[in-house]
N, C-alpha and C positions, 0 to 999 in steps of 0.2 A: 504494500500500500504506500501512496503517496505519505510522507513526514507530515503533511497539513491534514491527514487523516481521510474520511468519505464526504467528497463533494460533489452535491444535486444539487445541479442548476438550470430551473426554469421546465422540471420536471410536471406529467400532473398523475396524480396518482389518485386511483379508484378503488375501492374497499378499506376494508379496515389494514391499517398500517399497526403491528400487532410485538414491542418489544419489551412486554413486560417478562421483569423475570431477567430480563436479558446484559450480558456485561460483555462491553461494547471496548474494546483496547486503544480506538482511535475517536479521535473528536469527530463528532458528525455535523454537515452542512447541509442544508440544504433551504438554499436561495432561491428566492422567487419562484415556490414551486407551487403546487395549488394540490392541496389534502381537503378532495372530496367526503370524506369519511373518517371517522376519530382517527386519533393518533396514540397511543397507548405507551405508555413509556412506565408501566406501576413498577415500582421496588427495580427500577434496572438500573446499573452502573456507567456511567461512562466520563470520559474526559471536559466533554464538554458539548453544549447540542447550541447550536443556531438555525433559526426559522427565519433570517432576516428577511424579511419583503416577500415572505408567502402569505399565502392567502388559505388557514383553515378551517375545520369544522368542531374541532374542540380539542384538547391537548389535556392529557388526562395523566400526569407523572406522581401520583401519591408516591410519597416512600422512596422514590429518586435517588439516586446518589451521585452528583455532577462534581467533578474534582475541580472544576473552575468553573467558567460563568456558562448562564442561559441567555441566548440571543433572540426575543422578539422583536428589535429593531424592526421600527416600520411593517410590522405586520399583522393580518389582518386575520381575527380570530373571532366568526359566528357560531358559536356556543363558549362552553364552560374554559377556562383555564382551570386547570386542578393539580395545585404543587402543594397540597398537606402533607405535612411531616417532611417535605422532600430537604435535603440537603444541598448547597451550593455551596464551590469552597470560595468562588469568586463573586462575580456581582449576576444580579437579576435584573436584565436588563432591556426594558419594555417601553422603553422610548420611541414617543411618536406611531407607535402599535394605534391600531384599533381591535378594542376587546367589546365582544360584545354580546351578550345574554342576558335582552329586556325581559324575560320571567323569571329567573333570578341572578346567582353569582354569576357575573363575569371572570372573578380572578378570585379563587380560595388559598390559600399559602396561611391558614391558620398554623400554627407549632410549625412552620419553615425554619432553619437553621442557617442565615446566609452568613457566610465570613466578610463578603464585601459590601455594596450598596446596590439599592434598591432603586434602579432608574426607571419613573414613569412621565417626565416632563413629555410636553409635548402630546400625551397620550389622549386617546378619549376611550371614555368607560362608558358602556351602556350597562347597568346591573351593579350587584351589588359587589363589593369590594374588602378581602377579608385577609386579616393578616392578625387574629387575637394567636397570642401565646408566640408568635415570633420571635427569635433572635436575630438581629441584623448585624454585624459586626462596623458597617459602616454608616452611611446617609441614607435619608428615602426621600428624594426628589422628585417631587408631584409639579413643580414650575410650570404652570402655563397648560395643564391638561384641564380635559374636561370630562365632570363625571357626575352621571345620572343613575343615584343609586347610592346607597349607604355606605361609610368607608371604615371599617370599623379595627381599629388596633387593641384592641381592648386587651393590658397586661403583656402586651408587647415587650421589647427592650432593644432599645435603638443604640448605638453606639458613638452616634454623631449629630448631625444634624437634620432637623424633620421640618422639609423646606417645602410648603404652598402656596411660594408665593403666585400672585397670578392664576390661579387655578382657579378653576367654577364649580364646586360640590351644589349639589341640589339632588333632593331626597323629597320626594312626596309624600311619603308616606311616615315619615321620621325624620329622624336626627342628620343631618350629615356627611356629620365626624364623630364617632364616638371612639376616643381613644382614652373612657378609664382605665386608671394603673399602667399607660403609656408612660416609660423609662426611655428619657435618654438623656445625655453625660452632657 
């Protein structure tokens, strides 16, 4: 294999894409591709995964284990993100993405364990927004996104800085921001 690991580009792929379970030796890419069908990644290992600038149907990595960072840069995700419990040794990074699941969570990352920072500037959120019981080792940078849907950090523990600025939260149905027992240094 190439040193830069498995790269998909501009692929489209139909059915369920199915790597749970699975431990992956090389960082996987795959750029601007288009996932018709979930993407499954529960309890699997790998170096590191980038979705930049595809376009999916829902991204489901409970229990994860990514030895450096997650790349949704600019990508465009209608249904659920699901990173609970997952592990990141780097950053999570959902910049400028569109997430989105108007009947409920767009992005769950409740008990997430990231060692770096949490980039959503730029993003827009359709659904709700869940990050209670996270460890972040770095920032979470929400600058300038916009989000329709609750965002809720509740008992969190940030490590840096917890930046919105610019950001638009609006909750119909509730609260915002609910970040009781939100820690950071």
């Amino acid at each position: 294999l190439d040193p830069k690991g498995i790269q998909i580009v501009g692929a489209r792929i139909l059915g369920l894409l199915d790597l749970d379970f699975v431990s992956v030796h090389h960082p996987l890419a795959m750029s601007r591709c288009g996932l018709a069908d979930p993407f499954t990644l529960r309890y699997a290992r790998l170096p590191a995964l980038s979705l930049a600038g595809s376009v999916c149907s829902e991204i489901r990595a409970d229990g994860s284990d990514c030895r450096e960072s997650i790349f949704l840069r600019g990508a465009t995700v209608k249904g659920k993100v699901w990173l609970i419990g997952a592990t990141v040794g780097g950053d999570l990074d959902c910049a400028f993405a569109t997430l989105e699941n108007i009947s409920g969570d767009a992005l769950t990352a409740d008990r997430l364990d990231c060692k770096g920072s949490v980039f959503l500037r730029g993003t827009t959120l359709k659904g709700t927004v869940q990050f209670s019981g996270a460890s972040i080792g770095g920032s979470v940078d929400f600058t300038g996104s916009t989000i329709e849907g609750a965002v809720r950090f509740e008992g969190a523990k940030v490590g840096n800085a917890f930046d919105c600025t610019g950001a638009t939260l609006e909750n119909a149905t509730g609260d915002a921001l609910n970040a009781d027992g939100l820690y950071c240094k």
